[in-house]
C-alpha positions in Angstrom: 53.0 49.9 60.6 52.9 52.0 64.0 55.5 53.5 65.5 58.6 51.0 66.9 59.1 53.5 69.5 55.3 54.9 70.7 55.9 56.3 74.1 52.4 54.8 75.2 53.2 51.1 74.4 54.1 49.7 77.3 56.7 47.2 75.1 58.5 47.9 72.2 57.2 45.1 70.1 55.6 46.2 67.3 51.8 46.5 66.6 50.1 45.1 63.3 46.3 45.5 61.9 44.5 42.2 61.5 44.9 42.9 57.1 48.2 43.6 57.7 49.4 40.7 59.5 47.2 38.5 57.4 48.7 40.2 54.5 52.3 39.2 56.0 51.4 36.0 56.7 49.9 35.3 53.4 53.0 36.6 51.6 55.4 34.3 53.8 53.2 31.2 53.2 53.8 32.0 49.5 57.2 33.2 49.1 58.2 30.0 51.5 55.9 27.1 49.7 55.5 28.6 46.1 56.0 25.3 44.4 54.9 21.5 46.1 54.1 18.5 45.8 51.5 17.2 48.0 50.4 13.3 48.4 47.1 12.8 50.3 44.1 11.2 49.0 41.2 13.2 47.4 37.8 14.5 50.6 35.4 16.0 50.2 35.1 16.3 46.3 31.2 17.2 45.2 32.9 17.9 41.0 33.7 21.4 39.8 31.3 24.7 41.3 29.0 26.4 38.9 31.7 28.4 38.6 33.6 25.9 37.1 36.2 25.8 40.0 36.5 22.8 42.0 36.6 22.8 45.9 37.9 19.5 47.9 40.6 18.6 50.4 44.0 16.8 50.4 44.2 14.1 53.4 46.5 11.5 55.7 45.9 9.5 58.5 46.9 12.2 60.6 46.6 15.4 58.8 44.1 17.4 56.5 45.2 20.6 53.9 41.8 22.5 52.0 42.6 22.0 47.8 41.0 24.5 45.4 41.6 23.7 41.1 40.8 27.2 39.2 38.4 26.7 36.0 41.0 26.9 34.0 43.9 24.3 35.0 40.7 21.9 36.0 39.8 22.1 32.0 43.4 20.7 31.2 43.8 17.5 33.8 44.6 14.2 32.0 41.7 12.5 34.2 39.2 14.0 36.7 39.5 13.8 40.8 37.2 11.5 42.6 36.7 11.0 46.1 39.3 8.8 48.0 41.5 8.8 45.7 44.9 8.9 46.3 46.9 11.9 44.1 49.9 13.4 44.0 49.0 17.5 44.0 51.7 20.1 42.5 50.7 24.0 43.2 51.2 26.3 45.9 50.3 26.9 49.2 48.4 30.0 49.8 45.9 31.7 52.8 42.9 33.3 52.3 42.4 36.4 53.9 38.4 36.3 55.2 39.3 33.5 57.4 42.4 31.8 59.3 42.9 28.8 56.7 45.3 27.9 54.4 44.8 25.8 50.9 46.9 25.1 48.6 46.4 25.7 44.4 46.4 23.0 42.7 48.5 23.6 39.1 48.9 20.0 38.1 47.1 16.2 39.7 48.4 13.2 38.8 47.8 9.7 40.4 49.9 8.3 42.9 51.5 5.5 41.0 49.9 2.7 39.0 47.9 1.1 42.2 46.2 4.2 42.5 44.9 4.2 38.8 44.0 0.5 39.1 42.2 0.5 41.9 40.3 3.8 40.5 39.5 1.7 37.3 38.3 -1.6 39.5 35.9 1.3 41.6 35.2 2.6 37.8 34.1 -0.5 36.7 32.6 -2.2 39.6 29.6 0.9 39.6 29.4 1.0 35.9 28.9 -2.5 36.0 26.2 -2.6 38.8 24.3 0.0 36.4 24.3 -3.3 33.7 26.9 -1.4 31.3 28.8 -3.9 31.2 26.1 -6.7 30.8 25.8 -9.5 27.9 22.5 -9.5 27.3 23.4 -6.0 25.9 25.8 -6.7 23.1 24.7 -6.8 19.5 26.4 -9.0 16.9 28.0 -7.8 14.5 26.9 -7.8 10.6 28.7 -10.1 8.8 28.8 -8.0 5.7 28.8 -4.1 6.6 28.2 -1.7 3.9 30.1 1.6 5.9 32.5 0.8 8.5 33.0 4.0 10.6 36.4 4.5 12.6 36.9 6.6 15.3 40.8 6.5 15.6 43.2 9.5 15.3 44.2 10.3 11.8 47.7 10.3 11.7 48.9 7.5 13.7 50.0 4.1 11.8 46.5 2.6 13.2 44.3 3.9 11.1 46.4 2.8 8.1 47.0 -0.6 9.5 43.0 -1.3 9.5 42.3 0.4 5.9 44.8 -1.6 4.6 43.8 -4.7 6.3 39.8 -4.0 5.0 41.3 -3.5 1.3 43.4 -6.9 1.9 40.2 -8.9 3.2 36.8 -7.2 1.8 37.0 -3.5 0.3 34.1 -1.5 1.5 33.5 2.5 2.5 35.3 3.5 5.7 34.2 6.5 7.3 37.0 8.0 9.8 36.1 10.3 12.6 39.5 11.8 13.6 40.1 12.3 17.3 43.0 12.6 19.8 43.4 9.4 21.2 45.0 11.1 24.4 45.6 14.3 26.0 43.6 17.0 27.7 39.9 16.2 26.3 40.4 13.0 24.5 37.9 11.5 26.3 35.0 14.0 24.9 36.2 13.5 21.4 35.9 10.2 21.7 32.4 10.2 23.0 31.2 12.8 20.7 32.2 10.7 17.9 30.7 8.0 19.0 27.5 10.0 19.4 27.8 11.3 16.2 28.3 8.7 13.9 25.1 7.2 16.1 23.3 10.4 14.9 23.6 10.3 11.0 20.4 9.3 9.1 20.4 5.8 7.4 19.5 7.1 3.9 21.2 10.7 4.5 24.1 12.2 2.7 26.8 10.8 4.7 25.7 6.7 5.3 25.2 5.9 8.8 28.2 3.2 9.1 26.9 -0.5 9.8 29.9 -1.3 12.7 32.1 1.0 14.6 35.7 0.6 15.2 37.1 2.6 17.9 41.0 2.2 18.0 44.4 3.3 19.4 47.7 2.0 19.8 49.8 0.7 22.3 50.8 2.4 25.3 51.0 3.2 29.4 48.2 3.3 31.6 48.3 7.0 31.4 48.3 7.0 27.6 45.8 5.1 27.6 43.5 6.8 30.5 40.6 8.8 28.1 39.2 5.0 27.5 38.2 4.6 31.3 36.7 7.8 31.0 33.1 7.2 32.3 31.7 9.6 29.5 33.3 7.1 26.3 32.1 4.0 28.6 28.4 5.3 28.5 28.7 6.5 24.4 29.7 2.8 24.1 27.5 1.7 25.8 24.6 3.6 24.5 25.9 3.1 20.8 22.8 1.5 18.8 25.4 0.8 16.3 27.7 -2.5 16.5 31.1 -1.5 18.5 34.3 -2.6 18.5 36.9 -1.5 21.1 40.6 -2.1 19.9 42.5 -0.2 22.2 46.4 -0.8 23.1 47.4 -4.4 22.4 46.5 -7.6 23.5 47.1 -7.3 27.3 45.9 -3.7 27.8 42.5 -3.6 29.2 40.2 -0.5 29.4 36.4 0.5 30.7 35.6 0.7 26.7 36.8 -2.8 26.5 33.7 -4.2 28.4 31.2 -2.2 27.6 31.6 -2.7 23.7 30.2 -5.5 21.5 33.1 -7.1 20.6 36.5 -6.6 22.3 39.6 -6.7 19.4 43.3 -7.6 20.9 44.8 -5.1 18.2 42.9 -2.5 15.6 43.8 -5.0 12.9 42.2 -7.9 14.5 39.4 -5.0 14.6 39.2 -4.7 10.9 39.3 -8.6 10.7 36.5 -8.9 12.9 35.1 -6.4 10.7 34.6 -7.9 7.6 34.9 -11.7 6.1 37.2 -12.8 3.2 36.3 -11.7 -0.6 38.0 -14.7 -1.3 37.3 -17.3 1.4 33.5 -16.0 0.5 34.0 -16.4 -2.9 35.4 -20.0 -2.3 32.7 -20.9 0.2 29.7 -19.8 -2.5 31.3 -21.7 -5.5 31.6 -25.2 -3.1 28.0 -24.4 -1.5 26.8 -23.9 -5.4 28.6 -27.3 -6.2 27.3 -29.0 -3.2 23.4 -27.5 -4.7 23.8 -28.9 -8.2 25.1 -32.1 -7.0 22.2 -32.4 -4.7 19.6 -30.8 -7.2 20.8 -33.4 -9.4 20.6 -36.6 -7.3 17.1 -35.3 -6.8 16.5 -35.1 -10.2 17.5 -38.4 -10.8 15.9 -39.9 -7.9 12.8 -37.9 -8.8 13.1 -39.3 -12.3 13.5 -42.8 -11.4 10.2 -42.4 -8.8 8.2 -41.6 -12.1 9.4 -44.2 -14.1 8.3 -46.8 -11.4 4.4 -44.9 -11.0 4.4 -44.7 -14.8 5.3 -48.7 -15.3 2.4 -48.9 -12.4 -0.1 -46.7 -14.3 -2.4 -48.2 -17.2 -1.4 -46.7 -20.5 -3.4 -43.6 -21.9 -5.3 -45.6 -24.6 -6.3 -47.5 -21.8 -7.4 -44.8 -19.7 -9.1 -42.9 -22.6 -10.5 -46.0 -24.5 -14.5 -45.6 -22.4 -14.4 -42.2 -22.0 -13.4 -41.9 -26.0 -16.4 -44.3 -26.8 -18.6 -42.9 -24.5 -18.1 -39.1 -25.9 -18.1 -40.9 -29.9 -21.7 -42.4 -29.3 -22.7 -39.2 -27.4 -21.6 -37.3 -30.7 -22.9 -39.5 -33.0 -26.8 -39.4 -31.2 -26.5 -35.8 -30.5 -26.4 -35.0 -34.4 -29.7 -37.1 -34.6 -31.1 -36.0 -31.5 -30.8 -32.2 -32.9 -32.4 -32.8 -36.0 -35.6 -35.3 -34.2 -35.8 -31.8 -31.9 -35.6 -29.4 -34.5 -38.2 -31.2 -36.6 -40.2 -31.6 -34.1 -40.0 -28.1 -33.5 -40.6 -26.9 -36.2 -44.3 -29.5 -36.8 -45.2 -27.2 -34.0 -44.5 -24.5 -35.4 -46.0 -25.2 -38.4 -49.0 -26.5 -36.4 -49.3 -23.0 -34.1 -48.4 -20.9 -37.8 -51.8 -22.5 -39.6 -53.9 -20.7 -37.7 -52.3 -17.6 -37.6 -51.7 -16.7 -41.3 -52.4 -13.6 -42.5 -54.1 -15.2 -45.8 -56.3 -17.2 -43.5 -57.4 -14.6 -41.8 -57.5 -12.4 -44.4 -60.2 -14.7 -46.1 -62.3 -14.9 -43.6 -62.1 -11.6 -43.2 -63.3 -11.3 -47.1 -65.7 -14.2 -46.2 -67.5 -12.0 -43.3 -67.2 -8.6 -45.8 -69.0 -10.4 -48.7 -71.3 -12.0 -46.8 -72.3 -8.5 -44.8 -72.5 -7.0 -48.5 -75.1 -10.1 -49.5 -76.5 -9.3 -46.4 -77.1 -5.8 -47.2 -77.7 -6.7 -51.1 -80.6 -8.9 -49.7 -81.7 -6.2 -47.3 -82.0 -3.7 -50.2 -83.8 -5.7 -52.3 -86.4 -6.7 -49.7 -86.6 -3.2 -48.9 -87.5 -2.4 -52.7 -89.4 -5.0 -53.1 -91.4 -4.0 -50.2 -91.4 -0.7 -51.3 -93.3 -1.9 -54.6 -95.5 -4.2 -53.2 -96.5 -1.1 -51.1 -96.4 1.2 -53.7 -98.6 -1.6 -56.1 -100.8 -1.4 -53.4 -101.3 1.5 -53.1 -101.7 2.4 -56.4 -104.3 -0.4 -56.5 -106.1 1.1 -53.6 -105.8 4.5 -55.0 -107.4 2.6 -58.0 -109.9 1.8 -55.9 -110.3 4.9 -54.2 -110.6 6.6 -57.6 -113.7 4.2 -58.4 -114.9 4.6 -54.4 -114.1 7.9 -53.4 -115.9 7.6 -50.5 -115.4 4.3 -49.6 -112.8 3.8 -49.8 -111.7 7.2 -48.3 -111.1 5.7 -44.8 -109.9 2.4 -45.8 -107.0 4.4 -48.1 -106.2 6.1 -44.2 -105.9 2.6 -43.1 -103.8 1.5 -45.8 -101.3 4.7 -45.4 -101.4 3.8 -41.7 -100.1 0.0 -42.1 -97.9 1.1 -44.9 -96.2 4.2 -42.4 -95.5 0.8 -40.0 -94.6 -1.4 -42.3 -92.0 0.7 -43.1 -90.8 1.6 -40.0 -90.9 -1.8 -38.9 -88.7 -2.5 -42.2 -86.4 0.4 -41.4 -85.9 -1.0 -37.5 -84.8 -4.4 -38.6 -82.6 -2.9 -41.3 -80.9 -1.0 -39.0 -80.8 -3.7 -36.2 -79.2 -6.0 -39.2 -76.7 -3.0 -40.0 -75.8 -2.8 -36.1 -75.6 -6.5 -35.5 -73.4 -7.2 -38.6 -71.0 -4.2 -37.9 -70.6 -6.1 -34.1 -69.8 -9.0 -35.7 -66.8 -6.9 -37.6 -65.8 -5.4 -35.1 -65.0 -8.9 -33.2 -63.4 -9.8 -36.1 -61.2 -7.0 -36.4 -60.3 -6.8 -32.8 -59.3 -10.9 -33.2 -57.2 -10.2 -36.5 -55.2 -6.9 -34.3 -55.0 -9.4 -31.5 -53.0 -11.7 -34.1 -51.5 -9.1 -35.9 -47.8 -9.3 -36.4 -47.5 -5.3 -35.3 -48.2 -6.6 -31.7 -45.3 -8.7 -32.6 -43.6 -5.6 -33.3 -44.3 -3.6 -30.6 -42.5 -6.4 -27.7 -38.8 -5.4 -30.0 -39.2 -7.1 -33.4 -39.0 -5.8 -36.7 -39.9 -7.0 -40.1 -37.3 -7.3 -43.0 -38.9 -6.2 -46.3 -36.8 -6.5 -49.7 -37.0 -4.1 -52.4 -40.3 -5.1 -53.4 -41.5 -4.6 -49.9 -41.9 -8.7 -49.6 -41.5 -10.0 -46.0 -38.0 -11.8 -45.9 -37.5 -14.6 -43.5 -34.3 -16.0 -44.6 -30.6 -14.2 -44.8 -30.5 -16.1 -47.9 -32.4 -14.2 -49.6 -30.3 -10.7 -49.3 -27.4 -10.2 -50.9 -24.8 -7.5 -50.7 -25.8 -4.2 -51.8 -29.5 -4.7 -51.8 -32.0 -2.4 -50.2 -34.3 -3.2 -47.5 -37.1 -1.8 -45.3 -37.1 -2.5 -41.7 -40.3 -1.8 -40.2 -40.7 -1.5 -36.5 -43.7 -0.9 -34.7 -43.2 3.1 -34.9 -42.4 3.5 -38.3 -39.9 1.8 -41.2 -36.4 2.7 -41.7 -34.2 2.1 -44.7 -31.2 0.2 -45.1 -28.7 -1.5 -47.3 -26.8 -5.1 -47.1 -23.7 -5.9 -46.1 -22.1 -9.4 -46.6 -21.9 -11.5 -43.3 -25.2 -9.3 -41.8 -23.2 -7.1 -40.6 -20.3 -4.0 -42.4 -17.0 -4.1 -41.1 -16.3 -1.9 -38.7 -19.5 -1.4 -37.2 -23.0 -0.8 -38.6 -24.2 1.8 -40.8 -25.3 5.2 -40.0 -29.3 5.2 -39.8 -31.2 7.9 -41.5 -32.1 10.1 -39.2 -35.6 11.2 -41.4 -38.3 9.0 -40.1 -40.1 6.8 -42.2 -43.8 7.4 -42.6 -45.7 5.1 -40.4 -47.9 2.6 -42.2 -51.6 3.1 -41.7 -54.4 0.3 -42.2 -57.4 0.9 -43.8 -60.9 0.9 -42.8 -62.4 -2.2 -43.5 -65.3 -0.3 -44.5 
């Protein structure tokens, strides 16, 4: 401060620096209005700074004071400012240096009076409910028999006692509590974080996902009863996927929760009614619904029955029904026996008819018939040949005779004579061996006719022949008994075996030998 008495003022009043005087001023503001209470109604509010302080003003019709809430006391208000409303502000007034204004710190906000709060919860409401919060077509119903019933309620009041005892009472099931405070600085986010979380839990996780939530509280005032008109429980309600029930106060409080909820409860045990039926009502109901079923499953039995009884007396008898059919099928039997064996005799005439001229007997005599009568043939052959030979010979030893009496003579008639004999005998040689090639033709026809009907061609298409133990053909299964050795011939080669009864040894066939057999060879025919 300057000198009271400077010589070169030209008054003695004293002289102050803009800090100081604003620094005086400041300090009588403070020391004079360090604790009021301010009614105006809330301008200017845009919700707390990044800094987490929040910046507003403090109105009347006539009047306007600048408001500021530090972080800290804005963290602990019961409810949160909102434009026009009307409050009742408790702080100090205080100026801020940079600039010629004044404020005031708020320390504590409460509502002006119950119209104040109402008339916040009907502007609440009405712009929730132009979002469609609030709307029908949004409400789920509830199950009507819940596994896990979750409760969000706070743990120590009498409400959460009152609704497990009234869930034992109607329908015992698994309550899962989410303990909150019900009121009080940050009620409101418990609530909604609950909410949220019980939303959150898997269905088949460790902790069940409940099937309906209860969200409760007692009785109280408006104020008590504020954190359930907090917009940030109305939209966890509303958002819930889970069932909801809102039972908060008693019958005649209404709250925000309260319409956006599934089902509104006037008390939390009308909640836990809601909640879950009657074991016993249930139990009553099922044992007069199973009545009313046999009663009805009987009078349908019996009406059933009686329906039958009037078709059957309708219906011919079975005797009746069966008698053509039965003589039909009997004569059908009877003519199929004789039809079988007319077939199989006829059959087997052509069989027998096909068989006579391809046995191996047959044709084995005719081939004996062909080989005797190529041996005559060649018999004869011989003997024409010798007896050609001794006419020639006679001859000549007649004309040597001759020769021996006529030297001369007969000289060139002998070189006639050796010249007719020399083709005589070739001429006898040709025809022999045109015979000899003529007749082995005629074999040879006759052996490619007997392969042609030989059974091994038979063999060759998957047959086999069955010889017994003195390699005779067997065609019956008569003739083998058990035990006996036989020869299967194939067209390869035979294979030896032994009999079992029935055709075939139990439990499978026999092991073959594994050495071949020695093929069969035919003989020459020559």
């Amino acid at each position: 401060m300057s000198n009271l008495f400077d010589s070169d003022s030209p008054t003695n009043l004293a002289e102050y620096s803009v800090s100081e005087l604003s620094g005086s001023i400041k300090r009588t503001v403070e020391t004079a209005f360090d604790q009021v209470r301010v009614r105006g109604e809330i301008s200017g509010y845009r919700g707390p700074h990044s800094s987490g302080h929040a910046y507003f003003a403090l109105k009347d019709d006539r009047a306007r004071i600048d408001a500021v809430i530090w972080k800290g006391t804005f963290s602990r208000l019961k409810f949160r400012p909102e434009e026009g409303m009307e409050v009742i502000a408790t702080g100090k007034v205080t100026t801020f240096p940079g600039s010629s204004k004044y404020q005031i710190v708020i320390e504590m906000l409460e509502p002006a009076g119950a119209g104040a709060l109402m008339a916040l919860i009907e502007e609440r409401k009405r712009r929730l409910g132009a979002e469609g919060l609030f709307d029908a077509a949004r409400k789920k119903r509830l199950p009507f028999m819940p596994h896990v019933i979750g409760v969000v309620t706070s743990p120590t009041g009498a409400v959460i006692r009152d609704i497990l005892h009234r869930i034992s009472d109607r329908f015992p099931v698994n309550v899962l509590v989410w303990p909150v405070k019900v009121q009080g600085e940050g009620s409101g986010e418990e609530v909604a974080n609950a909410i949220r979380g019980f939303n959150a839990l898997e269905p088949a996780g460790a902790i069940p996902r409940p099937d309906v939530l209860i969200v409760a509280r007692g009785g109280g005032s408006l104020e008590d009863l504020w954190s359930f008109n907090d917009e940030i429980v109305v939209r966890a309600a509303a958002e819930s996927r889970i069932p909801l029930i809102s039972a908060v106060g008693h019958e005649t409080d209404w709250t925000l929760i309260d319409y956006a909820a599934d089902v509104r409860a006037p008390t939390p045990t009308g909640a836990a009614e809601m909640a879950v039926p009657v074991k016993a009502e249930l139990e009553a109901q099922a044992a007069a619904l199973a009545a009313r079923l046999q009663g009805c499953m009987n009078r349908q039995m019996d009406q059933r029955r009686q329906s039958v009884r009037s078709l059957m007396r309708a219906l011919p008898s079975l005797d009746q029904l069966l008698a053509l059919p039965r003589r039909r099928f009997d004569e059908a039997a009877a003519s199929l026996g004789r039809g079988l064996e007319l077939n199989t005799i006829n059959k087997r005439r052509g069989f027998e008819r096909v068989a006579t001229h391809l046995r191996p007997d047959l044709l084995s005599g005719r081939l004996a018939e062909r080989r005797q009568m190529l041996n005559e043939r060649m018999v004869r052959a011989e003997r024409m040949v010798e007896r050609l030979i001794d006419r020639s010979t006679s001859r000549v030893e007649r004309a040597e005779a001759i020769l021996a009496s006529l030297p001369a003579r007969l000289k060139a008639q002998t070189g006639r004579s050796r010249e007719r004999l020399g083709n005589l005998s070739r001429h006898a040689d040709t025809a022999i061996r045109h015979q000899l090639t003529r007749a082995r033709a005629e074999l040879s026809a006759q052996d490619r006719v007997l392969q042609s009907l030989s059974y091994k061609n038979v063999l060759k298409r998957g047959y086999a022949v069955i010889r017994d133990e003195d390699n005779r053909p067997v065609s019956q299964a008569a003739a083998l008994s058990a035990g006996m050795g036989i020869a299967i011939e194939f067209a390869d080669g035979r294979i030896g075996a032994m009999t079992t009864e029935g055709g075939t040894p139990p439990g499978g066939t026999k092991k073959r030998s594994t050495k071949p057999a020695e093929p069969t060879k035919q003989g020459s025919l020559f």
